[in-house]
Structures are given as C-alpha cells and as structure tokens.
C-alpha positions as a printed NumPy array, in Angstrom:
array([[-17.08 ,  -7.358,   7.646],
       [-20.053,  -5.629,   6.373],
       [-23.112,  -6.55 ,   4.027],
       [-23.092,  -5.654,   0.556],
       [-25.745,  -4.226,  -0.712],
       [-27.638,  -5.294,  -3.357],
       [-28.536,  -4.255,  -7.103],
       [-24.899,  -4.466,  -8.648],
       [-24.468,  -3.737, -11.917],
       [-22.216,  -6.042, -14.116],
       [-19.673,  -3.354, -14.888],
       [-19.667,  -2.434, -10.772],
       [-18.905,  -5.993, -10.475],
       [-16.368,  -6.183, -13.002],
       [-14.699,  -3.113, -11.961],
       [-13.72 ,  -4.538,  -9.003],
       [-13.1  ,  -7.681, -10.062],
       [-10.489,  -6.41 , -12.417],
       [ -8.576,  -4.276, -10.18 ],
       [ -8.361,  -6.882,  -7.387],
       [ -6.816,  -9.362,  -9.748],
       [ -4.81 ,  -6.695, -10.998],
       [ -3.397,  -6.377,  -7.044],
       [ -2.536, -10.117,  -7.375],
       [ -0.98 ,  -9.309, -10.89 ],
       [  1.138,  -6.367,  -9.748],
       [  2.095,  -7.374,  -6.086],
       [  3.33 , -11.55 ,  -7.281],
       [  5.149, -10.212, -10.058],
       [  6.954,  -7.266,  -8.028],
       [  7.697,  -9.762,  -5.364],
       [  9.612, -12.51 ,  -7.779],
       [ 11.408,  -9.03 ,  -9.239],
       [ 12.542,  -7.699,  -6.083],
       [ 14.103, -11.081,  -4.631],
       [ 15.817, -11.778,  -8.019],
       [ 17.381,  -8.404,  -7.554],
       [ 18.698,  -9.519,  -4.026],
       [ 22.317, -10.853,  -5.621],
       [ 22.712,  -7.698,  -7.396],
       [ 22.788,  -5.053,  -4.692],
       [ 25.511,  -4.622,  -1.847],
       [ 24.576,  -6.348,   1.319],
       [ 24.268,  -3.224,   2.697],
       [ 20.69 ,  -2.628,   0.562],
       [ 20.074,  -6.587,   1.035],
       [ 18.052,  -6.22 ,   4.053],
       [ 15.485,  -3.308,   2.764],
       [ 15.089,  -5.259,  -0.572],
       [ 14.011,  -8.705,   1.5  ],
       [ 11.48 ,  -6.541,   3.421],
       [ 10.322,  -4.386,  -0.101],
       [  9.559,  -8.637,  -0.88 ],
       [  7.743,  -9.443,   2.412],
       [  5.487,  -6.713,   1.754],
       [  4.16 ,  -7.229,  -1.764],
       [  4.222, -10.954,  -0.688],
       [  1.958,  -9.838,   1.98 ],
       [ -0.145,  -7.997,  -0.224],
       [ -0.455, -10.501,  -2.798],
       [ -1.85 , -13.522,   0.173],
       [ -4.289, -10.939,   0.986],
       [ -5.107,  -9.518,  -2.288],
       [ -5.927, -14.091,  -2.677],
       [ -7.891, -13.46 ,  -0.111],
       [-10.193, -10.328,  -0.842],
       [-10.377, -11.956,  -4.474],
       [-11.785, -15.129,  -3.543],
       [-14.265, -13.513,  -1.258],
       [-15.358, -11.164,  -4.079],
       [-15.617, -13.956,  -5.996],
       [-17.871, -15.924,  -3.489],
       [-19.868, -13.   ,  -2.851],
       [-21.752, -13.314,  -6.13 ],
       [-23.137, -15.544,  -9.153],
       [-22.649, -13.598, -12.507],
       [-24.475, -15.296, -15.152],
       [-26.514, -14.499, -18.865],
       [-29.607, -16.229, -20.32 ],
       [-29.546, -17.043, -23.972],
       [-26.821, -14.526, -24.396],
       [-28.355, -11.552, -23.194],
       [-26.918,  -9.253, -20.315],
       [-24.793, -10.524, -17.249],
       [-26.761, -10.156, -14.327],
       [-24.97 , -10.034, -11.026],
       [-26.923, -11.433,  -7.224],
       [-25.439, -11.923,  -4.14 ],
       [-24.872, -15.377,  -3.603],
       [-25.557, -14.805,   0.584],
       [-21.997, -15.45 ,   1.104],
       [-19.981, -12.242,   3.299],
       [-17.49 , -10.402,   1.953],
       [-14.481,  -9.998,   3.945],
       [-12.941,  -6.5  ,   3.234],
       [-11.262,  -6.976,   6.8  ],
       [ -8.181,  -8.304,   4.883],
       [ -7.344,  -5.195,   3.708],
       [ -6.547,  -3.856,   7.456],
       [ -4.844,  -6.78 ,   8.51 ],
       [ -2.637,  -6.126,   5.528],
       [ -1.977,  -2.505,   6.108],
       [ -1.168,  -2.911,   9.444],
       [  1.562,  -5.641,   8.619],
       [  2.579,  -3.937,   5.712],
       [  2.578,   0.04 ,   6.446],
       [  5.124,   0.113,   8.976],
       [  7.121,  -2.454,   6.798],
       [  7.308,  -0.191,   4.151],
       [  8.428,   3.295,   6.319],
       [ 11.187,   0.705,   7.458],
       [ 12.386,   0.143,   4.591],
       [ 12.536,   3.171,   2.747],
       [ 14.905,   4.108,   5.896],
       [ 16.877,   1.193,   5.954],
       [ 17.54 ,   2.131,   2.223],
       [ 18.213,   5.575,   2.796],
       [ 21.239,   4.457,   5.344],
       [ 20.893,   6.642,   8.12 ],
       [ 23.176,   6.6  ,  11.504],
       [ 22.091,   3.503,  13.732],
       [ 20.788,   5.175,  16.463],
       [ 18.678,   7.86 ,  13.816],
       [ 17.554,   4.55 ,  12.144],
       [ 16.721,   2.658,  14.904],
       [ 14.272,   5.954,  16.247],
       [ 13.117,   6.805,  12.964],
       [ 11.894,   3.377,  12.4  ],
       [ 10.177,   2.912,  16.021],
       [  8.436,   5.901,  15.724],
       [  6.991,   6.043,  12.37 ],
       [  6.46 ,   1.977,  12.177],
       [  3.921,   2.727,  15.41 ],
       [  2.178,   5.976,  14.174],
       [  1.508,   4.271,  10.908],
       [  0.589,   0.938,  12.895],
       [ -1.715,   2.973,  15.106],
       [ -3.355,   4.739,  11.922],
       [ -4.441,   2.132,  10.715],
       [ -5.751,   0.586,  13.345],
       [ -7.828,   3.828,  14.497],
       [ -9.176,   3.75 ,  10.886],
       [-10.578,   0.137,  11.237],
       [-13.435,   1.029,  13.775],
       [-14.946,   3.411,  11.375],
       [-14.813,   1.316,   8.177],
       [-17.368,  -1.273,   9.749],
       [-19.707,   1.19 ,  10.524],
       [-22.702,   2.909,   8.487],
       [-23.312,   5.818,  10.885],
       [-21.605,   8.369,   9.587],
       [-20.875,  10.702,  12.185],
       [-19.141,   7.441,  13.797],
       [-16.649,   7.085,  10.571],
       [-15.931,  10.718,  10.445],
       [-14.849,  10.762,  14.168],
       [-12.719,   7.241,  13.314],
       [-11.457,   9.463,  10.579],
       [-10.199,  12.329,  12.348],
       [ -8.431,  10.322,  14.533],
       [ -6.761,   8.233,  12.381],
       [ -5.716,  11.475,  10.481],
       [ -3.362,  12.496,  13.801],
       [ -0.273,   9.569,  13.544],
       [ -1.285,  10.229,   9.617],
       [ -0.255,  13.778,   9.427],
       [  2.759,  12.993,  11.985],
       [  3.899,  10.227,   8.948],
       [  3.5  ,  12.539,   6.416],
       [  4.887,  15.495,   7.854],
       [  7.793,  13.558,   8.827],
       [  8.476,  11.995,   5.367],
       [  7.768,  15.172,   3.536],
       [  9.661,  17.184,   5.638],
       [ 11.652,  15.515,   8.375],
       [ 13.737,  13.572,   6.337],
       [ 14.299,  16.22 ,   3.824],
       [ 18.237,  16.838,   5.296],
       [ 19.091,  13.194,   5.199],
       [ 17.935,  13.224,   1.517],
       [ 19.855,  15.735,   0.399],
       [ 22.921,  13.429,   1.93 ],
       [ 23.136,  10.172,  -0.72 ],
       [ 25.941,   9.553,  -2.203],
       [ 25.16 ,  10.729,  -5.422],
       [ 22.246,  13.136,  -7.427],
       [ 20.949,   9.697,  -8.568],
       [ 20.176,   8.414,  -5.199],
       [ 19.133,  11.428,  -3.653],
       [ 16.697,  12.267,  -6.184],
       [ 15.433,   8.564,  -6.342],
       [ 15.175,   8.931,  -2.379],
       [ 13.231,  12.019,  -2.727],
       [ 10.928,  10.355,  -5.364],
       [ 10.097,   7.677,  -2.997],
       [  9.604,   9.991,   0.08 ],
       [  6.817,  12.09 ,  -2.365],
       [  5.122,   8.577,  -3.945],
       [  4.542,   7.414,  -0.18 ],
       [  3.084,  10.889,   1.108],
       [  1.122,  11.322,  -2.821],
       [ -0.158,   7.707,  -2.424],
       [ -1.075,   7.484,   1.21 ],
       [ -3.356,  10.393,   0.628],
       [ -5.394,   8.838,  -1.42 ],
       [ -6.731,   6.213,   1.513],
       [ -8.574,   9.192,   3.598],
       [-10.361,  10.211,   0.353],
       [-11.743,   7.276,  -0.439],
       [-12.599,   6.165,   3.298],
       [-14.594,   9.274,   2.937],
       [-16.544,   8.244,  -0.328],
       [-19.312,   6.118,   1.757],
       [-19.042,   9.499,   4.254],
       [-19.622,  12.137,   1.352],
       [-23.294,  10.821,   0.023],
       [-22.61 ,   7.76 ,  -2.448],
       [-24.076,   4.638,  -1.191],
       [-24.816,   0.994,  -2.825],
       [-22.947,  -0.866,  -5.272],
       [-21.564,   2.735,  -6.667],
       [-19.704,   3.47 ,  -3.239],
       [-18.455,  -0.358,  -2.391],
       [-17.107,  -0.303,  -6.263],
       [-15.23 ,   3.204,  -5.721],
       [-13.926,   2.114,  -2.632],
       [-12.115,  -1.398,  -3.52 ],
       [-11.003,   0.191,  -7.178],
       [ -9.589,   2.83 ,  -5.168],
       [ -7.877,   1.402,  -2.347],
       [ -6.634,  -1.339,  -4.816],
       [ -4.877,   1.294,  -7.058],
       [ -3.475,   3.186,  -4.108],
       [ -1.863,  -0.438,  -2.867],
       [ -0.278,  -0.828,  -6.099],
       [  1.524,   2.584,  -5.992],
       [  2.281,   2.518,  -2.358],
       [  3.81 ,  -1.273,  -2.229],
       [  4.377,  -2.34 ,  -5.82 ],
       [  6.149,   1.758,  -7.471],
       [  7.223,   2.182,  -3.95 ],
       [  9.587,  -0.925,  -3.769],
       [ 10.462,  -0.395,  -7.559],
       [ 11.82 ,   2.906,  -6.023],
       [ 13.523,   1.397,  -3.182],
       [ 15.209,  -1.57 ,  -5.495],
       [ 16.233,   1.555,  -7.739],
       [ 17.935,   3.872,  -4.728],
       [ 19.548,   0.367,  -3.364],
       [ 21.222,  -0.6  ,  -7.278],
       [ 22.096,   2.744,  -7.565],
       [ 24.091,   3.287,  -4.333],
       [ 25.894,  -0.157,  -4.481],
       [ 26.871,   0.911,  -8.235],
       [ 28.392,   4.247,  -6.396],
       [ 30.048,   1.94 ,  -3.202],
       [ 31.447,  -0.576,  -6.078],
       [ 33.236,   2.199,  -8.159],
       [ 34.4  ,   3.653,  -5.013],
       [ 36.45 ,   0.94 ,  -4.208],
       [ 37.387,   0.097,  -7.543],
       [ 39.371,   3.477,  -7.181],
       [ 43.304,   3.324,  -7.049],
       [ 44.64 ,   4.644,  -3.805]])
C-alpha cells in the first residue's frame, strides 16, 4: 500500500474508475456464464470449468475491493457546474488486492487450462505442480518491488520475478506444443492453442506496465496507466481466457458424445 500522489486530473480519475468497474462488469458476468455452462459439458471438462468460475469469482471480490478503495481514496465534486475537481480524501488506497488475487488466481488458471487439455495423470499432476508454483512464486517476487519508489529496488524485484515468468511462458508456448497438437479434433486443438498464445500474449503485458513507474512517468499519469493497464490485462487473462477454456471443454464433449453415439 502506497500513497497516491496528488494533483489528479478528472479524466485520470475517471479512467480508472471506469476500467475497475469494468473488471467487476466482465469478471461477475463471466463467472454466472461459466457455471451455467457446467450441465452442458462432459464431466470430464466439469472440473476445469468450476475452477475457470473460482477464478473470475476471485477476481470480481477483489476487483469490489480495489473499487471501493478507489472510490474512498477521493471526493470528486463541481461548483456551480463548472469542472470536476478531484482531492484525495486522506484515505489509502489498497492496490495490495491485486497480488493477493494473482497469487490465488495465476496458478488457478495454468491448472485449468491443463485439466482442460486432458493430459495423462501423472503429466497432469507434474505439469500442474510445477507451473502452479513458478507462477505462485512470480508473483510473489514481483510484490516487493511494487511497494517501493526506488527504482533500482523495482528493477531488481523485476528481474527476478521475470525467471519462474519466462519458465511459464516458455513452457506454455513451447512445452506443451506436442500435447496440443493431440485433441481430439482441429477444433479443440486450435482452441487449445488459442488459449496457450492469449495466456503467454496477456501475461506479457504485466512486466510492461510494472515498468511504467520504472521508465520515467510519475504522478497521477503513472498510477492511472498502471491500474487501466493491469485491469485490461485481468480481463483477457481470466475473463477471454476461461471463454477459451469453456469453448475447448463444449467442443471436446460434443466430439466424446458423437463418439459414442457411433454404431459398433
């Protein structure tokens, strides 16, 4: 939890204001979508479409959360109609909710993207160990650095954070590669492969805009750049994501339904 500073403008605000209760929007309404979908996939797919829920329930407390302490932050108000003026109302604002969410939510969503993809036990049961901690431990090497206004402290935070990242990515991008090309039809595979590239395209946003207080923007400018970002990058990593994942799931109970709907 850090101090904002002071001297926002209205449309700095309102930026953020706007994409954190679009967060809220996206993450509720993806969560009632993916648990009505629950009946209509296998049970096979039932289990990484309750976690694709958990997480964008998850989001969406904590999205509440950041919101309301946004919200709290400041008084926004106009005299005899003129221009909103934005102060700080004293109050902190508590961007720590973002980290506790990532690190409850990250390795939730590398779980289920596997868990959806159907993998032998054993290559599931790995898979999900290992990149559930790297991505747990990324996240939690990136906290230190957020908190701090030094610089040279946030870009060493960075760096390290950036090792179980590149280990994530690298295995997504590549490592799972074979066991794409596997599904059980072009659909799913290509759906599978969508969701691989949308988690590795989406998760490399967050070092860029970690870096935006570390690159010479400061103030109101940086702190609005930084929660528009992140916000976006949430939506497409936990909201398109599970979209994805609730797509690969319908799609490969469709092709295990017809399959045994087949004469002998």
């Amino acid at each position: 939890m850090a101090p904002l500073p002071d001297g926002f403008s209205y449309a700095e605000w309102n930026a953020t204001y706007n994409a954190l209760s679009f967060g809220i929007a996206a993450m509720g309404s993806a969560t009632i979508f993916f648990w009505l979908q629950l009946p209509n996939v296998t049970k096979n797919y039932r289990t990484a479409l309750t976690i694709t829920g958990i997480v964008t329930l998850i989001a969406t407390y904590h999205y509440i959360r950041i919101f309301n302490s946004w919200s709290e932050a400041f008084t926004v108000s106009s005299k005899d109609g003129g221009d909103y003026t934005v102060q700080l109302t004293g109050a902190p604002f508590n961007d720590g909710y973002r980290y506790v969410d990532w690190l409850l939510t990250v390795p939730l969503l590398l779980i289920e993207l596997i868990l959806v993809m159907k993998l032998p036990q054993a290559e599931t049961v790995s898979l999900s160990w290992k990149l559930g901690l790297a991505s747990a431990l990324m996240v939690a090497l990136g906290y230190p650095g957020e908190i701090q206004e030094d610089l040279s402290v946030r870009w060493f935070w960075w760096c390290l954070s950036m090792i179980p990242f590149c280990y994530v990515v690298f295995t997504l991008a590549v490592g799972l590669a074979e066991a794409t090309s596997k599904q059980p039809s072009p659909a799913a595979a290509s759906l599978a492969s969508a969701a691989r590239y949308l988690t590795v395209l989406s998760w490399c946003t967050y070092p860029f805009v970690y870096m935006v207080k570390s690159v010479g923007l400061a103030g109101p400018a940086a702190t609005m750049y930084e929660q528009v970002g992140y916000s976006l990058a949430d939506v497409l990593a936990k909201a398109v994501f599970g979209v994805l994942i609730w797509a690969i799931a319908a799609e490969k109970s469709a092709v295990e339904e017809s399959g045994k709907l087949l004469p002998n």
